[in-house]
Steps between C-alpha positions, in 0.01 A plus 500: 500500500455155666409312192715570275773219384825556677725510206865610686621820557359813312836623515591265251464603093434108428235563764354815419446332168313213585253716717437729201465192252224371788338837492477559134413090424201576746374812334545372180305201517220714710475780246468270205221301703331819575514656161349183362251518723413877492479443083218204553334785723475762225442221232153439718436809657623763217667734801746725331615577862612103558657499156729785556572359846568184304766665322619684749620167701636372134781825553570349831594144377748738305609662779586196716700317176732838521519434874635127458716611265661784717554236800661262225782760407502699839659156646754510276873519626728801451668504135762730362217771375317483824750439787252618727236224391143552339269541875382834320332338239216518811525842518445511084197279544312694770539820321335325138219312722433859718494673132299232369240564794488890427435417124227288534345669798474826301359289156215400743472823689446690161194148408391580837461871444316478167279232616326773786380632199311152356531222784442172321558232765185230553373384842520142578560328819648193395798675294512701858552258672766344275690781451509538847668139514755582285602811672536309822742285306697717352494743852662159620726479200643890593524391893746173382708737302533760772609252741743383289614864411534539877755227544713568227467971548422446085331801384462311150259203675358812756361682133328207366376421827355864498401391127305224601331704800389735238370232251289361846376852596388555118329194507282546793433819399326346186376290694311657740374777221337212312343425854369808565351529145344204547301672783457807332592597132500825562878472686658402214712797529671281763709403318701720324503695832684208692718437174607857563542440812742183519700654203595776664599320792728276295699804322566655852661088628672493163622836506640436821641182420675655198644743709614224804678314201682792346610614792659144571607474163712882525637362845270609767699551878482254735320483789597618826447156610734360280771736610450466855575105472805525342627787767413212694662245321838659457494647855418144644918412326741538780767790360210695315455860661252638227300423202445806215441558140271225450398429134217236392468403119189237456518311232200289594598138556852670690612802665869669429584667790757782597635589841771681663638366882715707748724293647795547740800708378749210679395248313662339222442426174405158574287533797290805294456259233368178718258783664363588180479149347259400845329782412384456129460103653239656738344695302484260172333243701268692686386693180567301215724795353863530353649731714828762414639599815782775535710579752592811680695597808355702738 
């Protein structure tokens, strides 16, 4: 993840936003590019495959405007109707891209599956060889948005990243059909057989996708990763004995969490109370949470 732009901590709502206005200004100005290109293709060539593919990458434009749109107001502070701020927004986005995905990968399963029938795609090397090109561009289009979905854990950018993989996978399939065509018209049923092929692939990564992104969206348990640091956290305060009945809420661009410490039964008020305040200090800073902490005697 080497080259992409340092732009601050992807902690940070401001910052979160600016990566997913980079993403979605990037795949914006490729898709148009590429759909401009794809309809001078079929304008020459007369491939019905290259204009629905055309199309196809048109949606995705679409896609990536709701995107930018989604980082705009998911950066937005905490008001009186959302005290919790707007980081789910995400979660709302990756569950309309992964249902987009599923809709149009069953549209061109059910093309694909009445083409076997009548296979109409033309050989030609040249629009091969094209196509090819532009599948290599947009596989490179899905690896920038996955590295970007990386850094920030956004299951919004990781969907249209898996969007764009698609769009590259259906391309080359096209591709190489028209290839093999051009060798020998008698494979023509290629074609619909890859297009089958790649769309059922796609409903099983948007299906799953969907389901990563409810789950996250209903308040999915943390990790046992997550829990173990903070036992360490609070158990690295002088004064705490134990850590229990941890609670995580993820709202995104924060975390509200809930913990209850032992502490000694000697201790007074005050000294309970500075224990707990270095504790939600610790564990604010080290996971960029709000942090409730209770107090109990032993």
């Amino acid at each position: 993840m080497d080259f992409l732009p340092n732009l601050g901590d992807p902690e940070d709502p401001k910052v979160r936003a600016r990566y997913g206005y980079l993403q979605s200004g990037v795949s914006i100005g490729l898709n148009l590019s590429l759909f401009a290109t794809k309809l001078v293709l079929w304008s020459v060539l007369g491939s019905i495959a290259v204009l629905t593919d055309a199309f196809n990458g048109l949606g995705d434009v679409a896609i990536s405007a709701t995107i930018l749109l989604t980082f705009r107001y998911a950066s937005l502070e905490a008001d009186e109707r959302h005290p919790f701020g707007h980081g789910r927004l995400e979660q709302i986005a990756a569950l309309i891209v992964a249902a987009f995905l599923i809709f149009i990968a069953v549209l061109l399963l059910v093309q694909a599956a009445f083409e076997l029938t009548d296979p109409s795609v033309q050989g030609s090397l040249v629009l091969a060889l094209v196509l090819a090109g532009l599948a290599g561009v947009k596989e490179l289009l899905a690896r920038f948005s996955f590295a970007i979905a990386r850094r920030l854990d956004s299951d919004a950018l990781r969907a249209d990243a898996w969007n764009h993989r698609y769009d590259a996978l259906l391309t080359a399939s096209i591709a190489l059909a028209i290839y093999l065509v051009s060798l020998t018209p008698s494979l023509q049923i290629l074609d619909p057989i890859f297009g089958i092929l790649v769309s059922l692939f796609v409903v099983y990564t948007g299906a799953t996708l969907l389901w990563r992104s409810g789950e996250k969206l209903l308040g999915r348990a943390p990790s046992r990763a997550v829990l173990r640091r903070i036992v360490e956290l609070t158990h690295g305060v002088p004064g705490v004995r134990r850590c229990h009945d941890i609670s995580i809420h993820d709202y995104g661009t924060h975390r509200e969490i809930s913990l209850t410490i032992q502490v000694g039964g000697d201790l007074t008020v005050e000294e309970a109370h500075r224990i707990a305040t270095e504790v939600k200090r610790v564990v604010n800073r080290e996971l960029r949470a709000k942090t409730t902490v209770h107090v109990e005697p032993p």
